[in-house]
C-alpha positions as CSV (number, residue, x, y, z in Angstrom):
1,X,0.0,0.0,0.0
2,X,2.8,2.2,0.9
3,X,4.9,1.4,-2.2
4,X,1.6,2.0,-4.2
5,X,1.3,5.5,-2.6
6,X,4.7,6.6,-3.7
7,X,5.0,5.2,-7.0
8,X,1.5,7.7,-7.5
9,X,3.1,10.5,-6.2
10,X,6.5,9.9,-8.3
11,X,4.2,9.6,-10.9
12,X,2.3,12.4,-10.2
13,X,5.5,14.4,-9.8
14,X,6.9,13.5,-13.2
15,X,3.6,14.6,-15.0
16,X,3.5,17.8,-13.2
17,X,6.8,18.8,-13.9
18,X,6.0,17.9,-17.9
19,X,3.1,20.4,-17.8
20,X,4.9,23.1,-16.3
21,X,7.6,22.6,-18.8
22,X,5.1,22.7,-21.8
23,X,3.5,25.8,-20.2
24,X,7.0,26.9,-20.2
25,X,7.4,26.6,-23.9
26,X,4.4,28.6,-25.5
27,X,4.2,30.8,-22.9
28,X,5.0,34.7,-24.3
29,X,8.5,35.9,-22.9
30,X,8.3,38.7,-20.3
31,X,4.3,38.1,-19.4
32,X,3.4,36.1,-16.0
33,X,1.1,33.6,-15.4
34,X,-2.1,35.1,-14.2
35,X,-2.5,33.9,-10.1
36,X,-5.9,31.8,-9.7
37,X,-5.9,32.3,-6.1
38,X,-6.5,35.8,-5.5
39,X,-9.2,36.5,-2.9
40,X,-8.8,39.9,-2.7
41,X,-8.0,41.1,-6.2
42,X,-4.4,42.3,-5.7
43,X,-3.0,40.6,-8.9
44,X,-5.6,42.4,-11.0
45,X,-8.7,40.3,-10.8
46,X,-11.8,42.4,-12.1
47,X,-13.2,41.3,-8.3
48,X,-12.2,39.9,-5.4
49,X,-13.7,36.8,-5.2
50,X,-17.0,36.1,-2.7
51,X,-16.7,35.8,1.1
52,X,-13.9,38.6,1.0
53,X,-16.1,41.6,0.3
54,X,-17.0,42.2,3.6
55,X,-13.7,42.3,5.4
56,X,-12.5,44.6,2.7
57,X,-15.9,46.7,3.3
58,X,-15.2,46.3,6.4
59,X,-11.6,47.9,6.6
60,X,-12.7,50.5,4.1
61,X,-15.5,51.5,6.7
62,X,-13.0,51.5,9.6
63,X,-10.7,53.8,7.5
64,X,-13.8,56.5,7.1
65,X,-15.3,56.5,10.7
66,X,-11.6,56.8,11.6
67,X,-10.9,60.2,9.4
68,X,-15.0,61.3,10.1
69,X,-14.2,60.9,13.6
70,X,-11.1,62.9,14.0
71,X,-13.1,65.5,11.7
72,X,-15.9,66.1,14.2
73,X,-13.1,65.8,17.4
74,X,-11.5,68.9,15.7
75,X,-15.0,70.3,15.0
76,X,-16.0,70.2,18.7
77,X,-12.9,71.5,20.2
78,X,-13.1,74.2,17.4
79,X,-16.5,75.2,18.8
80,X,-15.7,74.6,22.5
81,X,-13.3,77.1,21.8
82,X,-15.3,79.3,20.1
83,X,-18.0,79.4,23.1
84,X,-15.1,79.5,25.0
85,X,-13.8,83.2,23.4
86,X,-17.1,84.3,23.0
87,X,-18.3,83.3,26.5
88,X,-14.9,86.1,27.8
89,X,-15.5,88.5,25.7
90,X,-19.1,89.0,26.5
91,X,-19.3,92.0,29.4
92,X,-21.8,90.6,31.7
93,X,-24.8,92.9,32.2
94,X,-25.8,95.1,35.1
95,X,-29.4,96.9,34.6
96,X,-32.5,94.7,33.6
97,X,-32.4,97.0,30.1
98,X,-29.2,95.5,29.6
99,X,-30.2,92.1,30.0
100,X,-33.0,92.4,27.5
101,X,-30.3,93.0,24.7
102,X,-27.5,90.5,26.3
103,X,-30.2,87.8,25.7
104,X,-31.6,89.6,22.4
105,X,-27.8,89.2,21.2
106,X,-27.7,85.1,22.9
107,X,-27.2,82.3,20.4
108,X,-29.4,79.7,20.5
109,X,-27.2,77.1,21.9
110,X,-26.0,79.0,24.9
111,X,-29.4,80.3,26.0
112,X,-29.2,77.4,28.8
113,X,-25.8,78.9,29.9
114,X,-26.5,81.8,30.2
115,X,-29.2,81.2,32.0
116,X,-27.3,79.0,34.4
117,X,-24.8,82.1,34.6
118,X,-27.5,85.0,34.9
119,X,-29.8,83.0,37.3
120,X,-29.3,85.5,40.3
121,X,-30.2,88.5,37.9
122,X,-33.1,87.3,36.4
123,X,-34.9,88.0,39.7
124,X,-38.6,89.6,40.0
125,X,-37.0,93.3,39.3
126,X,-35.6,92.1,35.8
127,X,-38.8,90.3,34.9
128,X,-41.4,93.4,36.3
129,X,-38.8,95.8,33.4
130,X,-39.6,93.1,31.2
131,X,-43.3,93.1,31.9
132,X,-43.7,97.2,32.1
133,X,-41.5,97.3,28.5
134,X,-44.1,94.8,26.8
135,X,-47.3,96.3,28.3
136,X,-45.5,100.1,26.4
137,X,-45.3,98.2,23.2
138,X,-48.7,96.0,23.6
139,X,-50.9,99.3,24.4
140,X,-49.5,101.8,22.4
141,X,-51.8,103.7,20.4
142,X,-49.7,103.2,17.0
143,X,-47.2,100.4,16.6
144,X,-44.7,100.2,13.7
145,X,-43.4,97.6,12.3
146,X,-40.1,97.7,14.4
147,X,-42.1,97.7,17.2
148,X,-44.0,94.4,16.3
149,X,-41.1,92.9,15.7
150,X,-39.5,94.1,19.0
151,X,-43.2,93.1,20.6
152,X,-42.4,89.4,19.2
153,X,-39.3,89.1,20.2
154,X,-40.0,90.5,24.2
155,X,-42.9,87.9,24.1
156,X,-40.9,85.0,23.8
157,X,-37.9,86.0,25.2
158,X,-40.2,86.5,28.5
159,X,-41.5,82.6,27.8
160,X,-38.1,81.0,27.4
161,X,-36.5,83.0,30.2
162,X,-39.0,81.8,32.8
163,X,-39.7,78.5,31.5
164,X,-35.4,78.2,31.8
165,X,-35.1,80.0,35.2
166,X,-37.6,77.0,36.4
167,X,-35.8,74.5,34.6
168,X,-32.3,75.7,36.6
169,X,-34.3,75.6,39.5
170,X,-35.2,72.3,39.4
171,X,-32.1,70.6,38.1
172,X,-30.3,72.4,41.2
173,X,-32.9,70.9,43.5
174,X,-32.9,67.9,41.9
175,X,-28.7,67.7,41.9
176,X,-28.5,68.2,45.6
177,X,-30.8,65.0,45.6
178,X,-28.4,62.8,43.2
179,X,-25.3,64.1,45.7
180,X,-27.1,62.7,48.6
181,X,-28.4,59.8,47.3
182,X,-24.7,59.2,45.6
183,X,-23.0,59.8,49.1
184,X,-25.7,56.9,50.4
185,X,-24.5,54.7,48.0
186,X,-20.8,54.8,48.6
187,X,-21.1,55.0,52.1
188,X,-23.2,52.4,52.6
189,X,-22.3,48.8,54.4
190,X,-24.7,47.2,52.3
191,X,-24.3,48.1,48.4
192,X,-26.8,45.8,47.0
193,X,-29.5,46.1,49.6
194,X,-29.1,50.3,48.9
195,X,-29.4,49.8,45.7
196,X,-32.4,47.6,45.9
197,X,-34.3,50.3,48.6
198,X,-33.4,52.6,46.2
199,X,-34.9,51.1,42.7
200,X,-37.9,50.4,44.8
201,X,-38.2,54.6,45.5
202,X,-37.5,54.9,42.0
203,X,-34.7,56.9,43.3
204,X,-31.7,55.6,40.3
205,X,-31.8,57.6,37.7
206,X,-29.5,59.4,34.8
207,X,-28.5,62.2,36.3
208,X,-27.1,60.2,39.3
209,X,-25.2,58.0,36.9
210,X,-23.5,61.4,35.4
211,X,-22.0,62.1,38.7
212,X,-20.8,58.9,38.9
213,X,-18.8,59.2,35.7
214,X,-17.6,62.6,36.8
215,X,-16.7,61.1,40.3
216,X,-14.5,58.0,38.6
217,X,-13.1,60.5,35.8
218,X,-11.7,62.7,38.9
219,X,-10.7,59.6,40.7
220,X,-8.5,58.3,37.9
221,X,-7.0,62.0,37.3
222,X,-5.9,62.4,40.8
223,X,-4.6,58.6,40.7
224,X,-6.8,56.9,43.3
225,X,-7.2,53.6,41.4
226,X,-8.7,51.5,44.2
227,X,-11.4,54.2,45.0
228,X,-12.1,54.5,41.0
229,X,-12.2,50.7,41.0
230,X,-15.2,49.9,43.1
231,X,-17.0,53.1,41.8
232,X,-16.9,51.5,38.5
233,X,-18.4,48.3,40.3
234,X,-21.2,50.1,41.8
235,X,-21.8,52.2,38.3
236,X,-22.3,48.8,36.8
237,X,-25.3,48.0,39.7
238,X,-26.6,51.6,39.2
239,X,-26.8,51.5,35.2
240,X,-28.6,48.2,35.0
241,X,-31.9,48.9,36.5
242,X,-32.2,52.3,34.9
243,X,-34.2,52.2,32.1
244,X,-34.2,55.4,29.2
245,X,-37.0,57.8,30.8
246,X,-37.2,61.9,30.6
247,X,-33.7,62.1,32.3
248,X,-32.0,61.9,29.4
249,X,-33.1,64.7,27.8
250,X,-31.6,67.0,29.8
251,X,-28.3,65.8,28.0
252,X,-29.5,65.9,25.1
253,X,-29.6,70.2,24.4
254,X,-31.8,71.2,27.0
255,X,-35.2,70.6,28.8
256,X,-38.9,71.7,27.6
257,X,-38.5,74.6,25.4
258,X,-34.9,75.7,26.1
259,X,-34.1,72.1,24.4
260,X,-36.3,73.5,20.9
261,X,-34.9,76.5,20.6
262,X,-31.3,74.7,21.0
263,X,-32.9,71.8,17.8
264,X,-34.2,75.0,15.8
265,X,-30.5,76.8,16.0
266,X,-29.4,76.1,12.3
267,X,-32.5,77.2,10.8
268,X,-33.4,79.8,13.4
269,X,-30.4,82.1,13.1
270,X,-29.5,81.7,9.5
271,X,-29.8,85.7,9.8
272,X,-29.8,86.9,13.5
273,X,-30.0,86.2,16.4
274,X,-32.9,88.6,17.3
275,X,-34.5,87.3,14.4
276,X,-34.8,83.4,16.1
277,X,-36.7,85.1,18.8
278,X,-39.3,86.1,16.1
279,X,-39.3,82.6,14.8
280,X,-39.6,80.4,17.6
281,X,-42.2,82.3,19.1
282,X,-45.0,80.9,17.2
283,X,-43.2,77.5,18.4
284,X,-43.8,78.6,22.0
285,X,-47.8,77.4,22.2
286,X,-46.7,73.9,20.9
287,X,-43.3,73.7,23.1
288,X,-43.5,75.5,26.6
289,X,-44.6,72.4,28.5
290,X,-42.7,69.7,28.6
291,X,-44.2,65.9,29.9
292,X,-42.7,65.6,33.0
293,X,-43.9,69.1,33.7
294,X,-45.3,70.3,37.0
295,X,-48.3,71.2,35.1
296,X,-49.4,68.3,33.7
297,X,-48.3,66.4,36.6
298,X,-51.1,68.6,38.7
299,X,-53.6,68.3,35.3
300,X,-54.0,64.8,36.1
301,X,-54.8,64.8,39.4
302,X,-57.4,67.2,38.3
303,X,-56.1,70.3,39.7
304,X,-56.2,71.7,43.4
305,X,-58.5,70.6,45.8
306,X,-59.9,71.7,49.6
307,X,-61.1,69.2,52.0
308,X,-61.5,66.3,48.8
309,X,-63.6,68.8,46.6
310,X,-62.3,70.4,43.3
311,X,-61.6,74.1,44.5
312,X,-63.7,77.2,42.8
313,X,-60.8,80.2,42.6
314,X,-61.8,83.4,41.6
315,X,-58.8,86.0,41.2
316,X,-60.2,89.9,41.8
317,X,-57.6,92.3,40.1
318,X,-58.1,96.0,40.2
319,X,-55.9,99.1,40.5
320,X,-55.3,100.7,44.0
321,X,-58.7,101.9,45.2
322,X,-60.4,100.3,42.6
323,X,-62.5,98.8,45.9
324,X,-61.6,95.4,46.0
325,X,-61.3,94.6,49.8
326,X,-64.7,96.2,49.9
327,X,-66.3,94.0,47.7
328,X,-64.6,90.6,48.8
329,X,-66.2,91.2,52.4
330,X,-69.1,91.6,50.6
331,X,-68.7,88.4,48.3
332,X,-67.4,86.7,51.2
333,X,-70.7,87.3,53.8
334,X,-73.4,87.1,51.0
335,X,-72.0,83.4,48.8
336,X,-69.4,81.8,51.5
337,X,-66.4,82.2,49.6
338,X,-63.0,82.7,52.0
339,X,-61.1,85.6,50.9
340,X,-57.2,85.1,51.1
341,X,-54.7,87.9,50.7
342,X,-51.4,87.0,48.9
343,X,-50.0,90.0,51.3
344,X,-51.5,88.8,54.4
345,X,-50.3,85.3,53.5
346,X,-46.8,86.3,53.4
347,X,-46.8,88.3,56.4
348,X,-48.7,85.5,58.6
349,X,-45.7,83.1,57.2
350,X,-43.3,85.5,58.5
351,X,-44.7,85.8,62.2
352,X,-44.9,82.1,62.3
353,X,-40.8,81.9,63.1
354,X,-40.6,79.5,59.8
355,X,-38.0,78.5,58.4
356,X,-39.8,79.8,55.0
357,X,-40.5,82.7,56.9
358,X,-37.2,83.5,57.8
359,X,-36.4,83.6,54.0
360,X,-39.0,85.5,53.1
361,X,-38.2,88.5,55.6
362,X,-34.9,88.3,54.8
363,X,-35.6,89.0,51.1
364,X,-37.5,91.3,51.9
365,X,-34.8,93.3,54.3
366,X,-32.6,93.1,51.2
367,X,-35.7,94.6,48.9
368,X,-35.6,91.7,46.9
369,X,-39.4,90.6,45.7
370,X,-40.3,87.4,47.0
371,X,-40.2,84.5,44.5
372,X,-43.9,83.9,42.1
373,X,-43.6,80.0,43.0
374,X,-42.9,80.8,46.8
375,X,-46.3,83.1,47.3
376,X,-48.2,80.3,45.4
377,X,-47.0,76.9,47.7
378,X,-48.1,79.4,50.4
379,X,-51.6,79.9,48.4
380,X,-51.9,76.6,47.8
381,X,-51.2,75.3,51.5
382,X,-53.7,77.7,52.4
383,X,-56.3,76.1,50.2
384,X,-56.1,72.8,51.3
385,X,-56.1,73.9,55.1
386,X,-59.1,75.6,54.9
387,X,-62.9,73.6,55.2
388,X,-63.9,75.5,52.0
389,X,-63.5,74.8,48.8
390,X,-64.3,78.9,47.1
391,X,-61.2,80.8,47.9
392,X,-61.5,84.8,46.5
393,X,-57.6,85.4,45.6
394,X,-57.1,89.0,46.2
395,X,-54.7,91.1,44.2
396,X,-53.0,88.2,42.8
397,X,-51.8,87.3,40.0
398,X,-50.1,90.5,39.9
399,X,-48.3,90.1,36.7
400,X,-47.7,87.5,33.7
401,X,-45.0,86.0,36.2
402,X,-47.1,85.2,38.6
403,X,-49.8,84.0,36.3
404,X,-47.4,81.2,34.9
405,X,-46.2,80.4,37.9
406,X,-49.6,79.6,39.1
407,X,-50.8,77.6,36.9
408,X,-47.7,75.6,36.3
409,X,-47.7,75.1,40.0
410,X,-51.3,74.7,40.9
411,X,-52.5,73.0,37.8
412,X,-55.4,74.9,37.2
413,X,-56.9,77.9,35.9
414,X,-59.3,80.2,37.6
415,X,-62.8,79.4,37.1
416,X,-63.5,83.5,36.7
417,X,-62.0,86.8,36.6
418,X,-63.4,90.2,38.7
419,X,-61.6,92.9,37.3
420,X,-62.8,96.7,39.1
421,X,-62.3,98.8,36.1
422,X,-61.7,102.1,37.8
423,X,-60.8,105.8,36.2
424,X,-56.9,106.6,37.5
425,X,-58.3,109.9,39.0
426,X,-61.2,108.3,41.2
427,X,-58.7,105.5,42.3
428,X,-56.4,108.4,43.4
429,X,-59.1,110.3,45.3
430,X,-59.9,106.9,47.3
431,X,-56.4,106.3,48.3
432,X,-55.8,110.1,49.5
433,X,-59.2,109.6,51.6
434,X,-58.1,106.4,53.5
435,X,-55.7,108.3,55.7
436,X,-53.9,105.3,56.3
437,X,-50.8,107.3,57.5
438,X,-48.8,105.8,54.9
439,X,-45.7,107.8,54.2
440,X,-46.1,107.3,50.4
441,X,-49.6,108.2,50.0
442,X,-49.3,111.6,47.5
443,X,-50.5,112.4,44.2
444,X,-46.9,111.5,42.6
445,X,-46.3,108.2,44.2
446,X,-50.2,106.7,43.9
447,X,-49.9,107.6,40.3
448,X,-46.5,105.6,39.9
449,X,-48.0,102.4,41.2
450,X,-51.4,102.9,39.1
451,X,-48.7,103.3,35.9
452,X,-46.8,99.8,37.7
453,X,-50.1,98.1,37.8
454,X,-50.9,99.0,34.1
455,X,-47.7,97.7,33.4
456,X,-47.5,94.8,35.0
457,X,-51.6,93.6,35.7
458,X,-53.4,94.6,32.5
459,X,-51.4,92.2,29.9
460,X,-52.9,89.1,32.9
461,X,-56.6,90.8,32.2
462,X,-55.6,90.7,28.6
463,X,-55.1,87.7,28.6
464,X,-58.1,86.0,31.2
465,X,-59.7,88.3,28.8
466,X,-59.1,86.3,25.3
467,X,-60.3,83.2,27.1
468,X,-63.4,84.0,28.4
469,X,-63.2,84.7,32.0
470,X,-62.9,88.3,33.0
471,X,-66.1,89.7,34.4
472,X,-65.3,93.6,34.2
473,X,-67.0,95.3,37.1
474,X,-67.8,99.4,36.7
475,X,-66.0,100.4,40.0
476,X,-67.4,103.8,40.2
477,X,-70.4,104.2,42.9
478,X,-71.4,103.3,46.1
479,X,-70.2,100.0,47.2
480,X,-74.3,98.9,47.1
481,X,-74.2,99.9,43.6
482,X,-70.7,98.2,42.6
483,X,-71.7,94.8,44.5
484,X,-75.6,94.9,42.6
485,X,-73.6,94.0,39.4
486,X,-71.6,91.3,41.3
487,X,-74.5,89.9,42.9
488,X,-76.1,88.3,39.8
489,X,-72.0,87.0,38.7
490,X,-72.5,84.6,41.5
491,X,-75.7,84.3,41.9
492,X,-75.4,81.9,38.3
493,X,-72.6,80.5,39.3
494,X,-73.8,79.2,42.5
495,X,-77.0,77.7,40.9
496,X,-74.9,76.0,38.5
């Protein structure tokens, strides 16, 4: 068998070598026998032949992620630098007319730093300049066409900047949370059964996961290995029960509308900046509330409620000495509504020796205005402590701020509107008469807070107005005379 197999292969051998030599004879001098084995066409096969393809697709892909990645790296530290010059050379702004333009001049994508970086300016001072600045343009007797355009842009710079100023608010809040709840983890004894309490309270999220990286990032920078080490253990229990909810969007270019504006950059400011004001404001309706908004939050549990029952809010607005107190005592002993006083709510809150209190005076002593979402918790905890359910909310909303804020907050709208329409000179003779030995009470000063409360107050009637439910009340007369056209207001209401 063995001598068979070598006599074939000698055999074998010999024939090979005659067919190379015959190959060898007609074959043209200087020319090279074309390979058959050449998977991946280097020898100049038309193709390379199947099952190759996709390694050389493969490599060719590799090659182009490679050169498109280093092309964006370079982009983004070209723009990080750019931000980073533009960011110094910006002079920060001092008077609330200067923030208008700083923000006016803001791209798109830095709206949400800036915001960040501005937060302690954009306090109730800039926003009341704001408000008195769009109430000028939205009353004036003849508006051009720059002013329209200046209208527009005021609008929803005003709906950005307090939508964002809540947004800050909240992620601060909501940071000072993810550091505690980090610190528990990493202190704890027990890794897995504080991670387990924790899923439970839905208390693992993104944002906690972000310090996390930050924390091992630092670690490994300053060289603390073992301390890097197990927080990359415990990142690993932290990301696997988190699932992809609203978190991540604050990542992702911003939250609620700040996020939009950031999406609509390349189309928005093709032209100027002023000009994406103009064109995201008919986004605004469509945008301002995001899901996970306080708003709808409180929308689904169907608004506020006293003592289990859906409460009936009725704001009263009017000018100073338009009559108001007179006519909630009136409201209040003839229908049963309780009449609450954002004013006197802030002051009891003070006298209590709160904590909140203590705040409050203190802003106060530093004539800062106290906070819209502050003055409506307090509203609302006076709601649902009171065995009533129809609240009269006296001089309040006082401007579009506080409106928002409400709402947002409370979840609800009023269910109807008093507003005392009252001529500036009558008001003026009512608040001389009172002689309540304020120091302030002359001709000049009552006329500067009547101007503050057109300002301010008329663009929330305007706007109660548009939907319906504004009840405007002649507030000239005796208080009989006022209250007769009240009277049959709630006389419907109640029947109803």
């Amino acid at each position: 068998m063995a001598a068979l197999s070598i006599g074939s292969a000698s055999t074998f051998g010999r024939t090979g070598a005659r067919g190379i030599s015959s190959i060898s004879r007609w074959r043209p001098r200087n020319s090279c026998i074309r390979c058959v084995w050449d998977p991946e066409g280097l020898f100049g096969s038309k193709q390379p032949q199947t099952g190759h393809l996709a390694r050389i697709e493969f490599k060719r892909r590799l090659e182009k992620d490679a050169e498109a990645r280093e092309a964006f790296e370079n982009h983004v530290r070209e723009e990080q630098e750019r931000r980073r010059i533009l960011r110094q050379s910006r002079e920060l702004p001092e008077t609330p007319a200067e923030m208008i333009e700083y923000f006016l001049d803001t791209e798109a994508q830095e709206l949400e730093f800036e915001i960040a970086r501005l937060r302690p300016r954009l306090n109730q001072e800039f926003f009341s300049h704001l408000q008195i600045e769009l109430g000028q343009l939205k009353f004036a007797v003849s508006r051009t066409e720059a002013m329209e355009d200046r209208l527009a842009e005021l609008e929803t710079m005003q709906k950005v900047l307090l939508e964002g100023t809540e947004a800050h608010d909240k992620m601060q809040v909501d940071l000072i949370k993810v550091k505690e709840s980090l610190t528990k983890i990493l202190t704890s004894k027990d890794v897995k059964a504080t991670l387990l309490e924790m899923v439970e309270r839905n208390e693992l999220n993104r944002s906690l996961l972000a310090l996390l990286d930050e924390n091992i990032a630092n670690a490994h920078k300053t060289g603390q290995k073992r301390a890097a080490g197990f927080m990359e253990k415990v990142r690993v229990a932290v990301l696997s029960p988190i699932r992809p909810s609203d978190d991540e969007r604050i990542f992702s270019g911003g939250v609620g509308l700040i996020g939009e504006v950031a999406k609509t950059q390349k189309s928005a400011i093709q032209s100027t900046n002023r000009e994406m004001w103009r064109r995201v404001v008919s986004l605004y309706p469509l945008l301002s509330l995001s899901n996970s908004s306080v708003l709808h939050q409180m929308q689904a549990k169907g608004g506020i409620a006293s003592k289990g029952k859906t409460a009936f809010i009725t704001f009263v607005l009017g000018g100073p000495g338009s009559g108001k107190g007179t006519q909630c005592a009136k409201i209040v002993e003839t229908f049963g509504f309780t009449h609450l006083s954002a004013g006197d709510i802030l002051r009891r809150e003070i006298s209590s020796n709160s904590e909140n209190g203590a705040m409050i005076l203190d802003m106060i002593k530093e004539g800062k205005v106290v906070p819209s979402e502050v003055t409506v918790k307090l509203i609302q905890k006076e709601i649902e402590s009171i065995d009533n359910y129809k609240f009269l909310i006296d001089g309040f909303p006082r401007s579009e701020e506080n409106r928002i804020a409400f709402e947002r907050n409370i979840g609800m709208e009023p269910n109807i509107v008093l507003f005392f329409d009252c001529p500036e000179d009558e008001m003026v003779k009512r608040v001389l008469s009172r002689n309540e030995g304020r120091v302030d009470d002359n001709v000049d000063t009552i006329k500067k807070r009547l101007n503050v409360f057109a300002a301010l107050n008329l663009p929330v009637i305007k706007h109660y107005t548009e939907t319906g439910k504004v009840h405007k009340i002649n507030a000239v007369g005796s208080a009989d005379e006022i209250f007769e056209q009240i009277r049959p207001i709630f006389t419907e209401l109640m029947v109803k």
